[in-house]
Structure formats: structure tokens, C-alpha cells
C-alpha positions in Angstrom: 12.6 58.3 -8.1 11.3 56.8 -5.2 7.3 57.6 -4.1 8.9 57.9 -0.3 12.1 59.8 0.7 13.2 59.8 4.2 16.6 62.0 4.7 17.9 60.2 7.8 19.5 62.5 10.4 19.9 59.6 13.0 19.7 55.8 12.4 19.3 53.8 16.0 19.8 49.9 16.6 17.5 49.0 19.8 17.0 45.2 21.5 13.7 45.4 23.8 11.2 43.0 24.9 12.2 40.1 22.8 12.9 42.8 19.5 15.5 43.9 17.0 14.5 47.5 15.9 16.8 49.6 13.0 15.6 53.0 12.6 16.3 55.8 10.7 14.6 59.4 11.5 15.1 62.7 9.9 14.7 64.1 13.2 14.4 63.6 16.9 10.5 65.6 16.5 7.7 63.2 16.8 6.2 64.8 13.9 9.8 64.3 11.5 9.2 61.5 8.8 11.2 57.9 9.6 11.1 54.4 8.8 11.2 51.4 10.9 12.6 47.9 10.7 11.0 45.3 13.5 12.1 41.6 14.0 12.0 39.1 16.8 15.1 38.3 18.0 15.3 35.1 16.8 14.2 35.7 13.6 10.7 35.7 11.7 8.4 37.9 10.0 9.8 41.9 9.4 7.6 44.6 10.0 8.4 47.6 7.7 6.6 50.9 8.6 6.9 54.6 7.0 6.2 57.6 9.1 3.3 55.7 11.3 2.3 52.4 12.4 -0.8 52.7 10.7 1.7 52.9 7.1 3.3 49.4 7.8 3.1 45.9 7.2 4.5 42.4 8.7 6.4 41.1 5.3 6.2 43.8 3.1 9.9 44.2 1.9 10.2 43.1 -1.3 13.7 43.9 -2.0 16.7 46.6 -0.5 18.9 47.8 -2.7 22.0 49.8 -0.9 24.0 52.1 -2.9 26.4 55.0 -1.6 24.0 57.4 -0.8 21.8 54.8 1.5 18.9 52.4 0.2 15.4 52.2 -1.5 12.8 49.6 -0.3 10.8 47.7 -2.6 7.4 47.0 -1.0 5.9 43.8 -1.8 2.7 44.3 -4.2 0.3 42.5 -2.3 1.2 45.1 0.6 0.8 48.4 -1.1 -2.2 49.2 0.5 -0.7 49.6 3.8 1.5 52.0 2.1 -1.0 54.3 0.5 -0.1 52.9 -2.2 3.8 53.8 -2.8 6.0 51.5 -4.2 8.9 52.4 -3.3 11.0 54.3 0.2 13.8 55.4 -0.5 16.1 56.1 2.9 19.4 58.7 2.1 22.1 58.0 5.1 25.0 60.4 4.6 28.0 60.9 6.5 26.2 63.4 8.9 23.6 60.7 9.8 24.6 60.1 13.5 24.9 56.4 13.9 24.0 55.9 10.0 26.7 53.0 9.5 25.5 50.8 12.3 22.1 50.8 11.7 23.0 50.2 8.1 24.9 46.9 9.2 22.2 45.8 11.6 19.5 46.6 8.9 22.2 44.2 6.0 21.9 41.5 8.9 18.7 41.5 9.5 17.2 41.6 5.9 19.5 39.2 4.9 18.7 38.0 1.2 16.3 40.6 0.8 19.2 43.1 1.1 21.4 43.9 -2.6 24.1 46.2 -2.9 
């Protein structure tokens, strides 16, 4: 069981100011629970944050692993700090999740060899 668990309502896919940023939110309330993927366009260093900037870290994804019911991150050990100390997010993106499936894809893309299904 993961230490995090975000039940996504909406996932979102967003290009601004030179940024590739893959969302998912339980909720459209500022005070709702997400997480938040953040990469140059061009590639680089992933930001990973849970809920707040202030829980996040450049290079903390360890590992994804995808399964039918969405994915768990693995946060790098060095980086739990940032985290409050949990180990472990797990995201759930059902069907109901609007936009769910492309942010998935983006998020496959973007993590790249750090993503496992």
C-alpha cells in the first residue's frame, strides 16, 4: 500500500513558457490533493510534486510502475525528505478520470525509462 494515494478525477497535459506539465487532480478545488509532473520541453531534470510545491523535488522519481488501475511512484531515497518522508504515491486513473488516458501517455513519454508497466 502506497504512503500517498491521489484518486485522480481530471488528468491535464499543458505546454507553457518553455514546459511540459502532466497532472492529475482529484478535484478542480485548490484545496483537493494532486500530483504534478514538470519537464522542459526539451528534456532535462523532472520535477515531481504531491499536493504542494513545498512536497516536491527536481529528480526524485525513482521508478513508475503502471498497472490497470493507474500507477505508483517510487521516490528516489535521497529525496524523501521533500516528501515528508513517503516512499511511495500512488495515482488511481479510472475510466471516469476526465482526460485520464492522455495524460497517462504524455506522463509514459515523458518519464521514459523510468516508466514500467
Amino acid at each position: 500500500m502506497a504512503d500517498i494515494t491521489v484518486k485522480a478525477a481530471y488528468g491535464s497535459v499543458v505546454e507553457d513558457e518553455g514546459f511540459l506539465f502532466v497532472g492529475f487532480a482529484e478535484g478542480e478545488d485548490d484545496e483537493e490533493n494532486y500530483v504534478l509532473f514538470r519537464q522542459p520541453l526539451g528534456g532535462g531534470p523532472i520535477w515531481f510534486e504531491v499536493g504542494d510545491e513545498t512536497f516536491g523535488a527536481e529528480d526524485a522519481v525513482e521508478k513508475v510502475i503502471a498497472g490497470p488501475k493507474g500507477f505508483e511512484v517510487t521516490v528516489r531515497p535521497e529525496k524523501l525528505a521533500a516528501f515528508g518522508y513517503a516512499a511511495t504515491v500512488a495515482v488511481r486513473v479510472g475510466p471516469g478520470c476526465e482526460d485520464g488516458a492522455e495524460a497517462m501517455a504524455a506522463l509514459r513519454d515523458m518519464l521514459g525509462a523510468l516508466w514500467q508497466e
